[in-house]
C-alpha positions in Angstrom: 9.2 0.4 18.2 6.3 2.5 17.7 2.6 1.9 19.0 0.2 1.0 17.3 -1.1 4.6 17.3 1.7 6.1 15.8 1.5 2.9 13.0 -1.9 3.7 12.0 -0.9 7.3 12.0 2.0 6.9 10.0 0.1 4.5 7.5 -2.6 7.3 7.2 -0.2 10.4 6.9 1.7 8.1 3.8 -1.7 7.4 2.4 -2.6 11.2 1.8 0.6 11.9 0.2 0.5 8.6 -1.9 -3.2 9.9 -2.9 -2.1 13.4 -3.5 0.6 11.6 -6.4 -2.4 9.4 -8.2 -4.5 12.1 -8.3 -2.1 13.8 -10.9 -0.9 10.6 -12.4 -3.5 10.7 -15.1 -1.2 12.7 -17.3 1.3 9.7 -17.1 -1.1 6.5 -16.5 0.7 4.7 -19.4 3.7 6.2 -19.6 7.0 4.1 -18.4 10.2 5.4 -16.7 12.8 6.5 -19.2 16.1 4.6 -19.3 16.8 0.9 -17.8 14.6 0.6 -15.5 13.4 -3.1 -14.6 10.9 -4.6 -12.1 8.5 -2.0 -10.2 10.9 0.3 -11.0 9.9 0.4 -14.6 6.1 0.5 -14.1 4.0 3.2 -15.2 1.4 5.1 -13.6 -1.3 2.6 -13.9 0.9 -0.7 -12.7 2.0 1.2 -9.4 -1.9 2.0 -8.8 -3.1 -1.5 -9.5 -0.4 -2.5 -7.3 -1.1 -0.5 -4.4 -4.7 -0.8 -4.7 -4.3 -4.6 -4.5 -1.6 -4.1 -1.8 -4.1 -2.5 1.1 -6.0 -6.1 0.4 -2.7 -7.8 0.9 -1.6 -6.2 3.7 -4.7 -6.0 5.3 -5.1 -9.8 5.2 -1.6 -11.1 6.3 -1.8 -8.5 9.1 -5.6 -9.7 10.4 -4.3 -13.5 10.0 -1.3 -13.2 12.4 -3.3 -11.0 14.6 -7.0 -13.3 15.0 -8.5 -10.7 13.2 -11.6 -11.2 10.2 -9.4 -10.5 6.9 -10.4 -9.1 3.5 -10.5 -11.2 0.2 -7.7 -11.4 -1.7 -8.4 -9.5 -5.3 -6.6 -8.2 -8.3 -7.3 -4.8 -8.6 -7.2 -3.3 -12.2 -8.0 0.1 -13.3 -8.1 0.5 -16.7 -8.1 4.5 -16.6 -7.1 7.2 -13.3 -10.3 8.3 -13.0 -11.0 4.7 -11.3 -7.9 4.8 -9.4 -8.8 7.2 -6.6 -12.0 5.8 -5.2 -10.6 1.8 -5.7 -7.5 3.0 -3.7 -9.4 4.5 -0.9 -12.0 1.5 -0.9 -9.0 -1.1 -0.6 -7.3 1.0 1.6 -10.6 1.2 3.6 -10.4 -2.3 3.9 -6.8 -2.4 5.2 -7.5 0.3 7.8 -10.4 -1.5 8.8 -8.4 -4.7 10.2 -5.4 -1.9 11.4 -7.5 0.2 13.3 -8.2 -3.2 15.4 -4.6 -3.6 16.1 -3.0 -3.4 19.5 -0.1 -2.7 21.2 -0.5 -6.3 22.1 -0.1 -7.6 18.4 3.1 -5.9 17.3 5.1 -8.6 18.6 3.2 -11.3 17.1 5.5 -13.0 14.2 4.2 -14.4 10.9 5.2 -15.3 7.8 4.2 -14.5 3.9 6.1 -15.9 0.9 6.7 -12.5 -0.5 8.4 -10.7 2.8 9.6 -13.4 4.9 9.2 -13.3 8.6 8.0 -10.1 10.0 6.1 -8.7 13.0 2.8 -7.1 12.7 5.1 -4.0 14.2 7.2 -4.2 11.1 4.5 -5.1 8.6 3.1 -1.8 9.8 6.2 -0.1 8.9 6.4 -1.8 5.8 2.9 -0.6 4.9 4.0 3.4 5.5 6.9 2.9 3.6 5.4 1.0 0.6 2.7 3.7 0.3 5.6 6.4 0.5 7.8 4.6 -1.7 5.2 4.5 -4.8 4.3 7.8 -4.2 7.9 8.8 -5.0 7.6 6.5 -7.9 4.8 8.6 -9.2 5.7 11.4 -8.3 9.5 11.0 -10.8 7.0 9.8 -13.5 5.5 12.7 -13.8 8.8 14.9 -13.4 8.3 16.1 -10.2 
């Protein structure tokens, strides 16, 4: 399992190459997937970045619950253009490096639950936080033919 070092290093190393796809997702914002896609896989550029904004908050606050920790507010992002996207990203992901920069070793045993993921671990919401980030970052990254 890795520590809570290499989690927030990971989260932040997926972060920068998540932000490096939105920042040239404008060409694409409303532009979905060709084919038969369905679910997140047939968002375009603006529904992944809503949803990954929002997602920081999400994360954030499940992770500070199960750990003791002060959690962000629950919000619904929405960015009605990519200029908005980049500094709304970094400000919710702010807020979800602000309660994982607080977590310890100590925490990634703890277990919790949330109605969306089930039981996890704070170790494995961490994980799930790097691969999320990477994850839509792909999805962008197809979108725009790359």
């Amino acid at each position: 399992m890795p520590t809570a070092a290499e989690s927030r290093a990971a989260i932040a190393a997926a972060f920068d190459t998540y932000s490096a796809e939105l920042a040239q997702a404008g060409a694409v914002w409303e532009q979905k997937p060709e084919g038969s896609a369905d679910g997140e896989a047939a968002w375009c550029a603006r529904q992944v970045a809503e949803h990954i904004a929002s997602a920081g908050i999400f994360f954030g606050a499940g992770i500070a619950t199960a750990c003791g920790l002060e959690a962000p507010e629950l919000e619904r992002i929405s960015l009605p253009d990519a200029s908005a996207a980049s500094g709304e990203t970094r400000r919710t992901h702010g807020l979800l490096m602000d309660v994982v920069n607080k977590v310890s070793d100590e925490h990634l045993g703890i277990e919790f639950e949330t109605p969306q993921l089930g039981k996890q671990t704070v170790a494995s919401m961490l994980g799930v936080v790097s691969y999320h980030l990477n994850d839509h970052a792909n999805q962008l990254k197809t979108l725009r033919g790359g």
